[in-house]
C-alpha positions as a Markdown table, in Angstrom:
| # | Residue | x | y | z |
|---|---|---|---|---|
| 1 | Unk | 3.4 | -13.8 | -7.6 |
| 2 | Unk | -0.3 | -12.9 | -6.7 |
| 3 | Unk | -1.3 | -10.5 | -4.1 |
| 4 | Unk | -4.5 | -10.4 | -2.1 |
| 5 | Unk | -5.6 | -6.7 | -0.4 |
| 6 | Unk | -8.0 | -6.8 | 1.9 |
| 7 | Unk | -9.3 | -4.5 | 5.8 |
| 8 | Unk | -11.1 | -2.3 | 3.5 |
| 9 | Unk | -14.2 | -1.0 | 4.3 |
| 10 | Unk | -16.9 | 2.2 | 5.4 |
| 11 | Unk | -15.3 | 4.2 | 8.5 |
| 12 | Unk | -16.2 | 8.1 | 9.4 |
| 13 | Unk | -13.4 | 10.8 | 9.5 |
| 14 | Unk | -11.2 | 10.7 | 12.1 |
| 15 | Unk | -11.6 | 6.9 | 12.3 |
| 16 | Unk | -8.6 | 3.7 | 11.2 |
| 17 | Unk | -8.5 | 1.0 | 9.3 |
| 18 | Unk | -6.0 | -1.4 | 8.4 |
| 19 | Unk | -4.8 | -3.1 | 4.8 |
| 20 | Unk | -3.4 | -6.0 | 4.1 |
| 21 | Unk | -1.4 | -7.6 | 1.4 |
| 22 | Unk | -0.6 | -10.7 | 1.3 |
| 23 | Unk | 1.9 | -12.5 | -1.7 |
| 24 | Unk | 1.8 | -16.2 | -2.6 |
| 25 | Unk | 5.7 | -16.2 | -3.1 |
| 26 | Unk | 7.7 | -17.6 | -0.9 |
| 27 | Unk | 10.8 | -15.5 | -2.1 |
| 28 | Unk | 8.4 | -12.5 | -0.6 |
| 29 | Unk | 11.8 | -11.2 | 1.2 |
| 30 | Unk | 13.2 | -10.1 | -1.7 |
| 31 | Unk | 10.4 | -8.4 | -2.8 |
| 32 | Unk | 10.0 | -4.3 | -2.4 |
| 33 | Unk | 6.1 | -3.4 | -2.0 |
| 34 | Unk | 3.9 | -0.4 | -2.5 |
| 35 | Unk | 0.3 | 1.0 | -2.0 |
| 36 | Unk | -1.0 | 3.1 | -4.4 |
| 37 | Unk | -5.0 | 4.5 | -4.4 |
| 38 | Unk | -7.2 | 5.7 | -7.3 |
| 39 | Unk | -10.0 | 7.8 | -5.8 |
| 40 | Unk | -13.3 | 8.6 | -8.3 |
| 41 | Unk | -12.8 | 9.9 | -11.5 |
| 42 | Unk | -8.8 | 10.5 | -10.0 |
| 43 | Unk | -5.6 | 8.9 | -11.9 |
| 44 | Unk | -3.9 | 6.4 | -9.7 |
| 45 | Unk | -1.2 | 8.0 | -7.2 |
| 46 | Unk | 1.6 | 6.5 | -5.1 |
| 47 | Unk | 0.5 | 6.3 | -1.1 |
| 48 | Unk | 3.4 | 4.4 | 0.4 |
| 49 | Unk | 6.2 | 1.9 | -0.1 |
| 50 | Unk | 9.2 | -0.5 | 1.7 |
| 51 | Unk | 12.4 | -1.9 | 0.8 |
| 52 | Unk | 12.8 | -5.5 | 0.7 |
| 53 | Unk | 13.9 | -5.7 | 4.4 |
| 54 | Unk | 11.3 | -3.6 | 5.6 |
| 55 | Unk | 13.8 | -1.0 | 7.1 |
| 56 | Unk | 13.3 | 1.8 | 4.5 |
| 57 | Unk | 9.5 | 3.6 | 3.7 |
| 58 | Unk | 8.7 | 6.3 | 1.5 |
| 59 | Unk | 5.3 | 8.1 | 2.1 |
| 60 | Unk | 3.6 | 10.7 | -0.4 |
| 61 | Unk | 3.0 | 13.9 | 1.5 |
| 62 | Unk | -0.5 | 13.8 | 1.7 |
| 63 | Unk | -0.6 | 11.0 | 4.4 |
| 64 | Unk | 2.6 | 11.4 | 5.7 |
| 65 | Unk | 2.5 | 11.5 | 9.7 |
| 66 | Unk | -1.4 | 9.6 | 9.5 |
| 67 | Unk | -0.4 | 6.1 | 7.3 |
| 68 | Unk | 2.3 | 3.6 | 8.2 |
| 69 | Unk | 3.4 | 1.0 | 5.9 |
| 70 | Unk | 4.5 | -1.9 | 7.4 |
| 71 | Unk | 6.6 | -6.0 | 6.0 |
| 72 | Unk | 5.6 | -8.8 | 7.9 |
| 73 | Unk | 8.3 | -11.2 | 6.5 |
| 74 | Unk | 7.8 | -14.6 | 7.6 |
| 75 | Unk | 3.7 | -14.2 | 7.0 |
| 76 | Unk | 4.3 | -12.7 | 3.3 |
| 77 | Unk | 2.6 | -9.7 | 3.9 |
| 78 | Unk | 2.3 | -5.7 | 4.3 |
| 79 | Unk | 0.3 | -3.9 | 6.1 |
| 80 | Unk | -0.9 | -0.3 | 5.6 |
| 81 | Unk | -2.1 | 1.4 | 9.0 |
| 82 | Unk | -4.3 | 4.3 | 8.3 |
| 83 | Unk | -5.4 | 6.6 | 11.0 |
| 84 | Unk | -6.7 | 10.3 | 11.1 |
| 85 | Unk | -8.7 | 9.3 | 7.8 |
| 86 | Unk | -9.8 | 11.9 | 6.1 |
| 87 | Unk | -13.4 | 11.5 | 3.5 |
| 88 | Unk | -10.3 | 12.2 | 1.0 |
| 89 | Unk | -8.2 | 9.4 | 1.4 |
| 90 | Unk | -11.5 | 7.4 | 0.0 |
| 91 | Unk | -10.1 | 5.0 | -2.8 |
| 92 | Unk | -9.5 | 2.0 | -4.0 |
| 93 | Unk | -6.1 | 0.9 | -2.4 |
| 94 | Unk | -3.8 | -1.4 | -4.7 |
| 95 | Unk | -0.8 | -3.4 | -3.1 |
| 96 | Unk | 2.2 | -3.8 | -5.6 |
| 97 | Unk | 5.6 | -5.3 | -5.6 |
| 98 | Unk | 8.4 | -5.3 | -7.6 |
| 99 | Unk | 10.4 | -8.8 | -7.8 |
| 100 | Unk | 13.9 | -7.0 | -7.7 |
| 101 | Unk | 15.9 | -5.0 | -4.9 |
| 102 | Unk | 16.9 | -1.8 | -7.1 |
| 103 | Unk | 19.3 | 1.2 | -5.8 |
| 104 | Unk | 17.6 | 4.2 | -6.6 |
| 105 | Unk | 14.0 | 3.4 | -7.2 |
| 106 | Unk | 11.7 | 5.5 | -8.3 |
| 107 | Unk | 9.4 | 4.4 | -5.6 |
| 108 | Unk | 6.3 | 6.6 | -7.5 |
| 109 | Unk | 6.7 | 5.4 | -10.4 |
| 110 | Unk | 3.8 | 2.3 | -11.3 |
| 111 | Unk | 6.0 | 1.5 | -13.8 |
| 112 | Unk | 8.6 | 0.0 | -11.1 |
| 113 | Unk | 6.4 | -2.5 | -10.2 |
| 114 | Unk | 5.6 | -6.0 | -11.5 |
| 115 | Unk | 2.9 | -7.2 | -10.1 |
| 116 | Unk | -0.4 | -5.5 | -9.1 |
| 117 | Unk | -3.6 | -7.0 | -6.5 |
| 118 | Unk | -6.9 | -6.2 | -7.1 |
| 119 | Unk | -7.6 | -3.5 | -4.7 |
| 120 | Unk | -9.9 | -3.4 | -2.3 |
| 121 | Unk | -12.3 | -0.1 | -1.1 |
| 122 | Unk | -12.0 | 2.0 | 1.3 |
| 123 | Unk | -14.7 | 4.6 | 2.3 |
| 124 | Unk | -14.5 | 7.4 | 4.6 |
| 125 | Unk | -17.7 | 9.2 | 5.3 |
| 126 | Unk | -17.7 | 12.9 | 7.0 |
């Protein structure tokens, strides 16, 4: 499956922005997604993720309460709403998805996933 991120962009503190993800497989249902960020000169680290029917998130605590992930089934694609941003949350933002519904994922863990976008930038100036 390929995945396309996109909605990123410059935006001052305090401001939104929303990403997108789409996936070119049609079997995108059965599919659980992530965001993930790697900031300058900063190791890659987990932002959010969904279950395959989009009932269950997971949120790192240092967006939690600002960033809203989102599974927009029939259209093949998440969404990451980001509000309250912070010049910190400037990265570039990775969709991911793993092609399996899995009890006890380690939603974190890059390693769970199977396929990666290419990211796109997001820049929050103070």
């Amino acid at each position: 499956v390929q995945l396309q991120a996109s909605g990123g962009g410059l935006v001052q503190a305090g401001g939104s922005l929303r990403l997108s993800c789409a996936a070119s497989r049609r079997t995108f249902n059965l599919y659980e997604m992530a965001w993930f960020r790697q900031a300058p000169g900063k190791e890659r680290e987990f932002v959010a993720a969904i279950n395959w029917s989009g009932t269950s998130t997971v949120y790192a605590d240092t967006i939690k309460g600002r960033f809203t992930i989102s599974k927009d089934i029939p259209n093949n694609t998440i969404y990451l709403q980001m509000n309250s941003l912070k010049p910190e949350d400037t990265a570039v933002y990775y969709c991911a998805a793993a092609h399996a519904v899995k009890s006890g994922r380690q939603w974190a863990v890059q390693g769970e996933y199977d396929y990666w976008g290419q990211g796109t930038l997001v820049t929050v100036s103070s």
